[in-house]
C-alpha positions in Angstrom: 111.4 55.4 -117.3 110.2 52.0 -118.3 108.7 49.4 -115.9 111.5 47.8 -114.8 112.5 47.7 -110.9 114.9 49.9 -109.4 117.7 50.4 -106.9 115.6 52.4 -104.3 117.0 54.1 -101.0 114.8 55.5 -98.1 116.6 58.3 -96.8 116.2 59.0 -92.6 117.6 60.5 -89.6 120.5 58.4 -88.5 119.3 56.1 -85.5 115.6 55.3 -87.7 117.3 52.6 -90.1 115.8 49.7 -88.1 112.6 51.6 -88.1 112.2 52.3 -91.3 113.4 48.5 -92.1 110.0 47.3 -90.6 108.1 50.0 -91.7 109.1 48.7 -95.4 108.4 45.3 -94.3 105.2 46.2 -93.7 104.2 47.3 -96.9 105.2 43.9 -97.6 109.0 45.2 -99.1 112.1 43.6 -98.3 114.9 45.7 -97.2 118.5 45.6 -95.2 120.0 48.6 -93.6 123.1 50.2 -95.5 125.2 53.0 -94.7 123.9 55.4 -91.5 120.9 57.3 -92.5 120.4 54.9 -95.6 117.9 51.3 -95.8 118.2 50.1 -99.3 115.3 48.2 -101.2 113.9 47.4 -104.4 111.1 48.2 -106.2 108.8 49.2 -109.0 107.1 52.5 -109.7 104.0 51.4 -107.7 106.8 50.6 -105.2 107.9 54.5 -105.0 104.2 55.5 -104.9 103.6 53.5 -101.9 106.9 54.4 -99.9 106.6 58.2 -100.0 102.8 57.7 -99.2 103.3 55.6 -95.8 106.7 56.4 -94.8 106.2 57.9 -91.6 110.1 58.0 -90.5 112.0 58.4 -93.4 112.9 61.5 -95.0 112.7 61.1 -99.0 112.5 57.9 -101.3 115.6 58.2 -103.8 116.2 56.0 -106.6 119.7 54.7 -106.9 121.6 55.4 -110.2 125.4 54.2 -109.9 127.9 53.8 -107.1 131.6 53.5 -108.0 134.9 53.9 -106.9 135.8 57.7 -107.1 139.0 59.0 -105.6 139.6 61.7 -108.5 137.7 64.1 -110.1 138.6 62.3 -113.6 136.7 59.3 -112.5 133.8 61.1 -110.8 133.5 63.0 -114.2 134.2 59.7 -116.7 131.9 57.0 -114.9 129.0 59.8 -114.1 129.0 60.3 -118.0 128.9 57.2 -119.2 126.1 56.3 -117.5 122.4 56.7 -119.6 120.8 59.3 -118.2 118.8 60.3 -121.0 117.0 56.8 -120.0 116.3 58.8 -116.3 115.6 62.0 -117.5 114.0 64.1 -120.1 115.6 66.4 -122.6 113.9 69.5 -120.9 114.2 68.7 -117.4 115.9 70.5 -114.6 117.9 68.6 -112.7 120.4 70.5 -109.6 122.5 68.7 -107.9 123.5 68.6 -104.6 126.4 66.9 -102.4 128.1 65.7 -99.6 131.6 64.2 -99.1 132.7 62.6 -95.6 135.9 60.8 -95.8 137.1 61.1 -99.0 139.3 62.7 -101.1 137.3 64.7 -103.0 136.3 67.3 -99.9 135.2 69.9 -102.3 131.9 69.4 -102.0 130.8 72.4 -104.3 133.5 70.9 -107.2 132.0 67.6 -107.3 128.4 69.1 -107.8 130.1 70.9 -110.7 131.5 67.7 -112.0 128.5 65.8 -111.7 126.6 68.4 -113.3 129.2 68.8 -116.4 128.9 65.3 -116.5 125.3 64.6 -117.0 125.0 67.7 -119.5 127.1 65.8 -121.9 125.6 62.8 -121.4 122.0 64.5 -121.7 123.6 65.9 -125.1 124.8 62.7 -126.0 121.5 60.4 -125.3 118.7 63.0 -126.4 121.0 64.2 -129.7 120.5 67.8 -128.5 122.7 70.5 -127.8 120.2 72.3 -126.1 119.1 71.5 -122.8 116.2 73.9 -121.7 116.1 73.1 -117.8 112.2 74.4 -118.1 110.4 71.2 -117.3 109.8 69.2 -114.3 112.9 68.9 -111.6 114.8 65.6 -111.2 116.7 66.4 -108.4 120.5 64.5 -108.3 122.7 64.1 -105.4 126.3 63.1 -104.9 127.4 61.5 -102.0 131.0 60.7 -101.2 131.8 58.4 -98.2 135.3 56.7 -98.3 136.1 57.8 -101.7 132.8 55.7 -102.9 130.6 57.8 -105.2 127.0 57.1 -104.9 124.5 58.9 -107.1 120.3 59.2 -106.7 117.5 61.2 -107.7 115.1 62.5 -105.6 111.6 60.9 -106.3 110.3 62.9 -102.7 110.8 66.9 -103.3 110.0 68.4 -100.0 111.2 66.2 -97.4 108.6 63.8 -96.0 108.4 65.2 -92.5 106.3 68.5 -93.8 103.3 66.2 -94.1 101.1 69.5 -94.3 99.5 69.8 -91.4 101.9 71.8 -89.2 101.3 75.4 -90.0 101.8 76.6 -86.5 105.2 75.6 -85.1 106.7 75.9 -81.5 109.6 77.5 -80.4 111.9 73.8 -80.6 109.6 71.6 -83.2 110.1 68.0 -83.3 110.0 66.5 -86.9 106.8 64.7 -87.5 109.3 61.8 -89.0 110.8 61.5 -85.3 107.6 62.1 -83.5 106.6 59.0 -85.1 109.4 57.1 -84.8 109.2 57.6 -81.0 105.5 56.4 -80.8 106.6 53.2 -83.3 109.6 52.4 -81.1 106.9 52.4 -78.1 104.6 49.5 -76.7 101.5 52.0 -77.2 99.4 50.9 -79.4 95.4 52.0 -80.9 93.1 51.1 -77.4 95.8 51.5 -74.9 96.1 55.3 -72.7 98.7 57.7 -74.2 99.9 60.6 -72.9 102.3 63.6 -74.1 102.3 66.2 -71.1 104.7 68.4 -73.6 103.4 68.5 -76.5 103.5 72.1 -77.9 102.6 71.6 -81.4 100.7 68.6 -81.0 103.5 66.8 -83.4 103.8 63.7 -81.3 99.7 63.0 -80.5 99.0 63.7 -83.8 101.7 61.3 -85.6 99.8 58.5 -82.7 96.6 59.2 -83.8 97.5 58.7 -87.5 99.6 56.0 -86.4 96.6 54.3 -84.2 93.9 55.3 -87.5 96.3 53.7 -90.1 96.1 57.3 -92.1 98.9 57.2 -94.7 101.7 60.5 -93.6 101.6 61.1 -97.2 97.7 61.2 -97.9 97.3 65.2 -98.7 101.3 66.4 -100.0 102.6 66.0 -103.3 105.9 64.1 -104.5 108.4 65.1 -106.9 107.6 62.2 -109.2 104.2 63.8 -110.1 105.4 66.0 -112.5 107.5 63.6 -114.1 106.5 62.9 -117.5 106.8 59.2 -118.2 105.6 58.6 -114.6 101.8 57.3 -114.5 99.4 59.3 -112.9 97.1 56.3 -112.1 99.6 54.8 -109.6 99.3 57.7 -107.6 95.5 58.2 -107.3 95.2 54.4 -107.4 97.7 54.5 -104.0 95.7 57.1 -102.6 92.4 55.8 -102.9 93.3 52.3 -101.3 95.0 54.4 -98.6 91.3 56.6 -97.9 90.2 52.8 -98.0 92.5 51.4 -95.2 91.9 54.6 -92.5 90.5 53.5 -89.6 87.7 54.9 -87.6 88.0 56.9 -85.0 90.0 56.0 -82.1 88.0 54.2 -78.9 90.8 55.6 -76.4 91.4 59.2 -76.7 95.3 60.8 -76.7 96.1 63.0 -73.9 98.0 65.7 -74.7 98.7 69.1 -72.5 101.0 71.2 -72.1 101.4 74.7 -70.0 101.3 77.4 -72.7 97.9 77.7 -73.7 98.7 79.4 -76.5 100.5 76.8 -78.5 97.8 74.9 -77.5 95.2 76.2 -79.7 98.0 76.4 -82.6 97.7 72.3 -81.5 94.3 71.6 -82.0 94.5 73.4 -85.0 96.6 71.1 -86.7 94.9 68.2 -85.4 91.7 69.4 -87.1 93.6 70.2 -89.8 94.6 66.5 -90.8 91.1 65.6 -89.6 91.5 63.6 -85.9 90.6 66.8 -83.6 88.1 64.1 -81.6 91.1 61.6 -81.3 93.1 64.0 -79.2 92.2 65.6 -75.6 94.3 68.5 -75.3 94.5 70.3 -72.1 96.7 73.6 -70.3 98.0 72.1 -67.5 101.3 71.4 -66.1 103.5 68.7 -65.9 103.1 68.0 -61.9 99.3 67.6 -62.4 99.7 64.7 -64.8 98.1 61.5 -63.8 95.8 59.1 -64.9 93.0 56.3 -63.3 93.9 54.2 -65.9 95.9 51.1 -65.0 98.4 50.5 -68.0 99.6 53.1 -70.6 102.6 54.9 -72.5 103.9 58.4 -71.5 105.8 59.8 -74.9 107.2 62.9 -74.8 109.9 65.8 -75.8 110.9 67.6 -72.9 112.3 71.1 -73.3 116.5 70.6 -72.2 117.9 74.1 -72.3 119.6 74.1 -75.9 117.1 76.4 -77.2 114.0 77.8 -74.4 114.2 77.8 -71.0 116.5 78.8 -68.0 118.4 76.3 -66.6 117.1 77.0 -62.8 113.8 76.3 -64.6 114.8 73.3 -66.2 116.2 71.7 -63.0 113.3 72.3 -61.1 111.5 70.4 -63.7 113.1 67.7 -64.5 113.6 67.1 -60.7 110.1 66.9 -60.4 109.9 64.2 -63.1 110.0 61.0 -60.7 107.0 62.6 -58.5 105.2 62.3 -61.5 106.4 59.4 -62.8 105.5 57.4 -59.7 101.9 58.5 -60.0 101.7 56.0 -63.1 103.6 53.3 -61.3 102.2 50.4 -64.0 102.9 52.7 -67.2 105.6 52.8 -69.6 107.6 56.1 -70.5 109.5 57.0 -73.1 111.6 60.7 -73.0 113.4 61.9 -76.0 116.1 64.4 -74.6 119.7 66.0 -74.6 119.3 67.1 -70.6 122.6 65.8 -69.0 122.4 63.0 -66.3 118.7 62.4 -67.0 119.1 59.0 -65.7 120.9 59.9 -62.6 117.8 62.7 -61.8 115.4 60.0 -62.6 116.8 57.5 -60.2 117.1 54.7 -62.7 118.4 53.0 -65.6 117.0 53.3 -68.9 115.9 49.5 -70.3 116.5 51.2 -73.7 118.7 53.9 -74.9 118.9 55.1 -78.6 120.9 57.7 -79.9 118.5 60.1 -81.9 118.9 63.5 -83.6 116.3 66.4 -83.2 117.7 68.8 -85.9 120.7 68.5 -85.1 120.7 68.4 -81.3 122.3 64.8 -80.2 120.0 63.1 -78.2 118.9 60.2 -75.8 115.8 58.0 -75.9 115.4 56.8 -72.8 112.7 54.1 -72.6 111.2 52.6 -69.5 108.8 49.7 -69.5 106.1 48.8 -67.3 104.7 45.6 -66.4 102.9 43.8 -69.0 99.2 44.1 -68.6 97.4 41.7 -67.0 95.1 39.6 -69.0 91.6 38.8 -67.4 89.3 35.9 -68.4 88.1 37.8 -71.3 91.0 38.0 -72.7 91.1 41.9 -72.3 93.6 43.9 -70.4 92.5 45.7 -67.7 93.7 48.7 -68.4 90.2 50.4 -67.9 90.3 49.9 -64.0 92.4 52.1 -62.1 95.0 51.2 -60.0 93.8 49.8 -56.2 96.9 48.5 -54.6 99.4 50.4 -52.5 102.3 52.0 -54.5 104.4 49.7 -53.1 102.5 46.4 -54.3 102.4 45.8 -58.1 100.8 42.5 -58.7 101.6 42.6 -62.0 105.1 43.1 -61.9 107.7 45.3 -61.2 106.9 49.2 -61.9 108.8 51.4 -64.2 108.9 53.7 -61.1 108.2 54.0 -57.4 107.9 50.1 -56.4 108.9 49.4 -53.3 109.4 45.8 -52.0 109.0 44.1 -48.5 111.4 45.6 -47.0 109.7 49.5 -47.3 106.8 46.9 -46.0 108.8 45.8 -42.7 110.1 49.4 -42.0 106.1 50.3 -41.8 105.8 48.0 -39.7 108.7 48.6 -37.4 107.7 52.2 -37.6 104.5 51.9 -36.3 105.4 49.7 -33.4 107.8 52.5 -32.1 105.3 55.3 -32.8 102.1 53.3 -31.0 105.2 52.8 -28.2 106.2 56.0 -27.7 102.6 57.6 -27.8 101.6 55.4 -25.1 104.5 56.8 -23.0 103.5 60.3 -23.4 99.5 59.5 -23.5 99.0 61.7 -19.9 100.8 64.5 -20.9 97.9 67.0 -22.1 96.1 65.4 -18.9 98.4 65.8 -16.6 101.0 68.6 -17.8 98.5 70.0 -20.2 101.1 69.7 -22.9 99.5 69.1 -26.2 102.2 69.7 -28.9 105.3 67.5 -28.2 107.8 65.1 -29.7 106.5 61.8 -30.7 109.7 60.1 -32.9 113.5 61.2 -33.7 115.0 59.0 -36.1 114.7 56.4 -33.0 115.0 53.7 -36.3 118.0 54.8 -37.8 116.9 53.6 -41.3 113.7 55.7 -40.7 115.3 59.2 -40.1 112.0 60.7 -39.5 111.2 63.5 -36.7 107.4 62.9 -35.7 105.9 66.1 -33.8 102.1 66.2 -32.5 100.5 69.1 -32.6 96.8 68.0 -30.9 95.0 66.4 -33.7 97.9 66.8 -36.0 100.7 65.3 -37.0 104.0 67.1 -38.7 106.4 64.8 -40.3 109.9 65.9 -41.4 112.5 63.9 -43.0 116.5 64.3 -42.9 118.4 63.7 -45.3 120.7 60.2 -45.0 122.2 57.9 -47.5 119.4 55.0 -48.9 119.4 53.0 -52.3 115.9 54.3 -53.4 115.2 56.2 -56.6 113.4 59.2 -56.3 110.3 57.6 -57.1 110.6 55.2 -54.8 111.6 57.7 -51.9 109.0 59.5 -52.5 106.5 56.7 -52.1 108.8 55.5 -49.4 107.6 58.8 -47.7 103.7 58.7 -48.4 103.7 55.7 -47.1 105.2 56.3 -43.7 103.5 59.0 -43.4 100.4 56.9 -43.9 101.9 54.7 -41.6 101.9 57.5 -39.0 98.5 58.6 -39.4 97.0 55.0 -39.1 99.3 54.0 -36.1 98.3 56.8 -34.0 94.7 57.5 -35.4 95.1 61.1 -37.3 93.2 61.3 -40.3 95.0 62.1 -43.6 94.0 65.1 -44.3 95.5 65.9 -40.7 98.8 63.9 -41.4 101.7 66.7 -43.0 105.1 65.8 -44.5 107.9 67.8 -45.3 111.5 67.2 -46.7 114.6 68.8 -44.7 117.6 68.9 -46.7 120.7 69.3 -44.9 122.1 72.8 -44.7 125.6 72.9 -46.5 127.4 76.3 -47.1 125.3 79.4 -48.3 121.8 77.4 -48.3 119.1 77.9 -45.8 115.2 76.8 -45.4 113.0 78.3 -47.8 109.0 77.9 -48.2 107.6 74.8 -49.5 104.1 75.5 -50.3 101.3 78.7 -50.3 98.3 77.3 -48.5 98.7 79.8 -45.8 96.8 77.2 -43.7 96.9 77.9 -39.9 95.9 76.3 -37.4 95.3 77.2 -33.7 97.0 75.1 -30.6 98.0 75.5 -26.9 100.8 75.4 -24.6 101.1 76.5 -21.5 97.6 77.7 -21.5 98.8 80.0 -24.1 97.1 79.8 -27.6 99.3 79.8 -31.0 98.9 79.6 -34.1 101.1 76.9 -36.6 101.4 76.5 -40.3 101.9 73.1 -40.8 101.8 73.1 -44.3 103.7 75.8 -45.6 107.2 76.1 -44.0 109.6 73.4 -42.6 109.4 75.1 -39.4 105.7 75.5 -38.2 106.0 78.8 -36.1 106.4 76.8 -32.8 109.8 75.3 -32.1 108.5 72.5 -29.6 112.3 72.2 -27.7 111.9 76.0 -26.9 109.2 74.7 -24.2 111.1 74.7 -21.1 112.9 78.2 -22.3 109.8 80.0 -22.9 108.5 78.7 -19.3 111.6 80.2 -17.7 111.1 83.6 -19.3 107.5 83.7 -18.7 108.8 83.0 -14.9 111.4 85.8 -14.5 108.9 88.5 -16.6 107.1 90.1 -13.8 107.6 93.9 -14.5 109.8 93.9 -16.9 110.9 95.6 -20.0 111.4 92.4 -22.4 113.3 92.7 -25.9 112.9 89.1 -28.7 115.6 89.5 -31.0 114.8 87.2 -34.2 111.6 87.3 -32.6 110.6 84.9 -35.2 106.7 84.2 -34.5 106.9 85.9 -31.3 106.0 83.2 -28.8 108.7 84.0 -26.5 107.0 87.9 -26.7 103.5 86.1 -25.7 104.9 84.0 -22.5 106.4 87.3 -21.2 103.6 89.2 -21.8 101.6 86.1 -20.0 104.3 86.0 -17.4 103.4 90.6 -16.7 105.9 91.8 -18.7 105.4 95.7 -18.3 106.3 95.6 -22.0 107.7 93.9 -25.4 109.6 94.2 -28.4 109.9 92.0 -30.9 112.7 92.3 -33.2 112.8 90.1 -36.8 113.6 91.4 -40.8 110.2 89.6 -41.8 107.5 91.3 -41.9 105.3 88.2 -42.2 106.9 86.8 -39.3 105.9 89.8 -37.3 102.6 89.9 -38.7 102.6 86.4 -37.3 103.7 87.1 -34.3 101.3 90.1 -33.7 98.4 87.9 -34.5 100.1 85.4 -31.3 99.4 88.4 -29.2 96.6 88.9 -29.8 95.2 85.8 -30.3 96.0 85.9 -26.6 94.8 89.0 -25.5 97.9 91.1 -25.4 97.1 93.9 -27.9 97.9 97.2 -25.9 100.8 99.4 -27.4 102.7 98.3 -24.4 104.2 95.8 -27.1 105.8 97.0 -29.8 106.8 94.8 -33.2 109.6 96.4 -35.2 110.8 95.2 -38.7 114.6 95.8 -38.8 117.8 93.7 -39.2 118.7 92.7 -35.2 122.7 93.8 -36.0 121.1 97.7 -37.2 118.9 97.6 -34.4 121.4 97.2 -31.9 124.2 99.4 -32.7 121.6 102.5 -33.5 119.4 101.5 -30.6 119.2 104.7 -29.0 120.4 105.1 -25.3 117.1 105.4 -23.1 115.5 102.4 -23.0 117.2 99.8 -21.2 116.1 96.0 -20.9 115.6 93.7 -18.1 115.3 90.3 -19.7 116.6 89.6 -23.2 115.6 86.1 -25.5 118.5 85.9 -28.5 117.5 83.4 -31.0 119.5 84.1 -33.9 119.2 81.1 -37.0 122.5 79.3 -38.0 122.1 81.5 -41.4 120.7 84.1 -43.1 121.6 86.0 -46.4 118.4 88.1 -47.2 118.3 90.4 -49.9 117.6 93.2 -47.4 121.2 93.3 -45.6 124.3 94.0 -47.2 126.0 91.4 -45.1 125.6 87.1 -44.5 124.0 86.4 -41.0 126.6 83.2 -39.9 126.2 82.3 -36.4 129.5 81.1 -35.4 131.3 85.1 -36.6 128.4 87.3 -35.7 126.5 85.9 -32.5 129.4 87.2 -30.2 130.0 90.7 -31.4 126.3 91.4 -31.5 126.3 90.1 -27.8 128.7 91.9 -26.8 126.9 95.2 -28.8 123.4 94.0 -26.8 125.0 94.3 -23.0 125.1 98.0 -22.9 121.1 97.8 -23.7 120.8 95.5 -20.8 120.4 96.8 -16.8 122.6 95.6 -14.7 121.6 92.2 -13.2 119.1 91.7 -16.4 119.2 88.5 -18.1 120.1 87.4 -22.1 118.9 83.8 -22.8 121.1 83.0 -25.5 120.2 80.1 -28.1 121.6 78.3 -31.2 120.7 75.0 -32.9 124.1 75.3 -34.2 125.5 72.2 -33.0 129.7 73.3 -33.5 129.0 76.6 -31.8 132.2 77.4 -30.1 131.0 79.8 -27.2 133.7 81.5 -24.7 132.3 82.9 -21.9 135.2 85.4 -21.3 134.5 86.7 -24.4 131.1 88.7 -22.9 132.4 91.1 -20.4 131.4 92.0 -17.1 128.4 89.1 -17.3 128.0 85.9 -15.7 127.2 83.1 -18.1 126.4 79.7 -17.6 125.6 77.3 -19.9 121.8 75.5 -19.1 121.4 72.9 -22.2 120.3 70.0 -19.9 118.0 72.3 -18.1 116.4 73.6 -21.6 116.0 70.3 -23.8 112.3 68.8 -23.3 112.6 65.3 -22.4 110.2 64.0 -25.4 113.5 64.6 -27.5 115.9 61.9 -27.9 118.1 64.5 -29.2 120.0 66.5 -26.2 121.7 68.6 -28.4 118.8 69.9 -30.4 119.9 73.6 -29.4 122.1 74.6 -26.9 121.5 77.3 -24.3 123.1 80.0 -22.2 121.8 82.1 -19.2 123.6 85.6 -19.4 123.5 88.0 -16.5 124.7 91.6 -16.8 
């Protein structure tokens, strides 16, 4: 080679061009973008040293030879030969070639590396006046590519790709290229000073490639090139390049990275690398899940890789967490996030349009970058962001502008206010009950705003907060703030501290689904009725253990119990068992699949004093308990609760209301003495009952006698009085 400039092309992922463009730029190189995957430039040999040292996004540095028309394998052969390669490349070299043909003619891809390679042997031959040609010194690598019948040819001035930048030794299941990893912090507003986060970052590719990034630590500082070994090439350049690049690192970073992630394990494969390209102080890295991401910091960047399902994970696993995205999301409300990813319908789970989507490829996995910005930081009379403070507002006040996610506007503001009008209202109206009625755990608010579909219940000093599903034009995020801050609302309206103030989320029941547990504190907590003590979980289950509209019912058993033999099917936590008991029940037995609700309910008993073996608490499906009941004992007063639904693992058949409640009735009346009572219950609201379906019984239908009036709605359960 002699010291004349060249044709050079930096090589990349398709969707990098532009990136690679300014990363040229920098190094003070003009360049345009050519064909996908191609920015084209020129430059001297000091030029090549310096674009395979700082390159953080491209793939290799090739030096273009000839481009040409070839549509046959006689031109491909003729115009590769004529050109000088002996000029290029040494008499001993080695130099393989490699192809690619999209488009063209010429498909063969295997033939036109034969071509080539025929080709540039005779000319070799020709320019170097030798027959023999050794192939034992260093390796010019050539490549052939063929798009639209265009030839071009290069050689390799890279060797191993630029990505492998030494470091990574350890590698995750599904590893991001360090050449994308940085492209996704350079296409981001983070920059050296300024809070970044990765909360998946396995190998540590992505914090690393920001800390090098935020140190100004050339990518190519401790790897070898391809050019090295070629003879004509100067040594000097190279250790002249690296030298002003050990001169140009920046100290350590003031604002450390964040990076976690949930295995441990690749963890410590993470810090390892990290210490291995020498910023293991730059980066925090921490075992910790994705929900218990947050930060006091006011503005930042969240960058990340996300697993989506095309290589780990299952996808009930996946949907869980990617639906649990906007909680965390909202938890940053002034940040900016940026998700690399090939999960479908990101931006429908998310809530929200990206403000930047680019089409990237991780291996060769097509996927999105979504990018979300956050306000622009607010400037102070310094001069100086302050980012350091953390953020003091409500999540629905941003002065700064609007939030990536979870900002709510005035109107979320109005609906507080409306809220807490009706809840002050309506606590007034009921503020003599546990005086007067001693009734301390009642309805406070049922949807009474119908664009606040929330059911308020107080139990004492607490209160219990469900929402229903209906139709709104909030993103998750939003929701989700929309929620904390009625519940706040709630709290502050009618003077319950926070701690005491629970929310839960009812979905709507729709075919097979039924109410599951939300949470594992096991929290309980002990409250009255009827001078009867019971015990709620609040916290764990979207029903507490006390359904409130029951109130009246329970009364009426406890009134008819006096000396008799009393059977709770889906006995649930047996308060029904404890108000017979109260009202001298002779004896009980409780009936539900759960063991935990039965432990539950036995605790109720005994909580109130009724611990004899006089009540019994039997774990068996209600259906098998009935048909193999055996023939002696016979029951005077009967409570059948069933649930709308059930499909436990533990019975071989579906629990639906509307097909099983009547045969099991009719199963129950033989167990029944004659002139005993069933009070039959469902909160099914289409429950089509037919009283000549239950033989030889009276039944009369007492809903308006059984719905508490604290509840606005009247068809909260309905309710039948059975007599044999």
């Amino acid at each position: 080679m002699n010291d004349e400039t060249y044709d050079l092309i930096a090589a990349c992922a398709f969707g990098l061009e532009a990136v690679v463009r300014r990363e040229l730029e920098s190094l003070g190189v003009d360049a345009s973008i050519g064909e996908s995957g191609r920015v084209h430039f020129r430059g001297n040999r000091e030029t090549i040293c310096q674009a395979n040292l700082w390159l953080r996004t491209a793939d290799r540095v090739l030096i273009r030879v000839a481009e040409f028309p070839a549509a046959d394998f006689d031109a491909l052969f003729e115009t590769t030969r004529d050109f000088a390669w002996g000029k290029q490349i040494p008499a001993d070299a080695s130099f393989p070639v490699t192809g690619r043909s999209i488009k063209s003619t010429l498909s063969s891809v295997p033939a036109c590396q034969r071509t080539v390679k025929r080709a540039i042997v005779d000319a070799l031959r020709r320019d170097h006046q030798s027959e023999v040609l050794p192939e034992t010194g260093a390796e010019y690598k050539i490549d052939v590519a063929l798009l639209k019948d265009t030839a071009t040819l290069t050689i390799d001035t890279t060797g191993r790709s630029l990505h492998r930048r030494g470091y990574r030794t350890h590698i995750s299941a599904a590893p991001l290229k360090e050449t994308l990893a940085a492209a996704m912090v350079l296409l981001s507003f983070w920059k050296p000073g300024k809070p970044l986060i990765d909360p998946f970052c396995g190998s540590g590719t992505i914090p690393i490639e920001a800390a090098m990034i935020g140190r100004n630590m050339a990518p190519g500082r401790e790897r070898s090139f391809a050019f090295e070994a070629w003879p004509d090439f100067p040594g000097e350049l190279l250790q002249s390049a690296r030298e002003a690049a050990d001169t140009a690192r920046l100290p350590p970073l003031e604002e450390r990275i964040n990076a976690s992630d949930i295995d441990a394990r690749i963890l410590q494969a993470a810090r390892d690398n990290a210490d291995r390209v020498g910023i293991a102080d730059d980066i925090h890295f921490q075992a910790k899940p994705l929900q218990s991401i947050t930060s006091k910091r006011r503005f930042g960047c969240l960058i990340t890789n996300p697993p989506y399902g095309r290589r780990i994970g299952r996808d009930d696993e996946l949907e869980t967490l990617y639906h649990s995205i906007p909680e965390v999301l909202r938890k940053l409300p002034t940040w900016s996030f940026y998700f690399l990813t090939a999960y479908p319908r990101f931006e429908h789970i998310v809530g929200r349009t990206a403000d930047r989507r680019r089409k990237l490829y991780n291996g060769r996995i097509e996927c999105t970058y979504f990018q979300f910005h956050g306000p622009k930081p607010v400037v102070n009379q310094t001069g100086d962001d302050d980012s350091s403070e953390a953020v003091k507002e409500e999540p629905y006040v941003h002065a700064s502008g609007s939030a990536a996610f979870g900002q709510l506007g005035e109107k979320a503001a109005h609906q507080a206010e409306l809220f807490a009008v009706r809840l002050k209202k309506r606590a007034k109206h009921l503020r003599r009950w546990p005086s007067r009625r001693g009734i301390t755990c009642f309805r406070l608010y049922e949807r009474d705003i119908p664009e606040i579909p929330l059911v308020v219940d107080r139990y004492e000093d607490y209160l219990h907060i469900s929402e229903y599903e209906r139709p709104h034009d909030r993103d998750p995020a939003e929701h989700a703030n929309w929620l904390d801050l009625m519940a706040k609302t709630a709290g502050t309206a009618l003077e319950v501290p926070k701690h005491n103030v629970f929310l839960k989320r009812r979905s709507r029941q729709r075919g097979t689904t039924q109410h599951g547990k939300v949470s594992e504190t096991n929290q309980q907590i002990e409250v009255h009725e009827g001078g009867l003590k019971f015990l709620v979980n609040l916290a764990d289950y979207v029903d507490t253990g006390l359904f409130l509209d029951h109130r009246i019912t329970r009364q009426m058993v406890r009134d008819a119990a006096k000396g008799t033999t009393f059977l709770n099917l889906f006995a649930y936590t047996g308060s029904f068992s404890v108000y017979a008991a109260a009202g001298g029940a002779k004896r009980t037995v409780s009936v539900d699949l759960s063991k935990a609700y039965l432990d539950w309910a036995w605790q109720n008993m005994r909580l109130n004093g009724f611990a004899g073996n006089e009540h019994t608490f039997v774990g068996s499906d209600v259906a098998e308990f009935v048909r193999n009941h055996s023939a002696g004992e016979m029951y005077d007063l009967v409570v059948f609760d069933p649930p709308t639904f059930s499909n436990s693992k533990r019975t071989e058949e579906d629990w639906n209301v509307q097909t099983c409640a009547i045969p099991l009735l009719v199963d129950l009346l033989p167990l029944v003495r004659k002139g005993g009572v069933i009070y039959f219950s469902s909160n099914f609201r289409r429950f089509k009952f037919d009283p000549e379906s239950i033989p030889a019984s009276e039944v009369h239908e007492i809903s308006n006698q059984t719905v508490p009036e604290d509840f606005r709605n009247r068809r909260i359960h309905r309710c039948w009085r059975i007599v044999r």
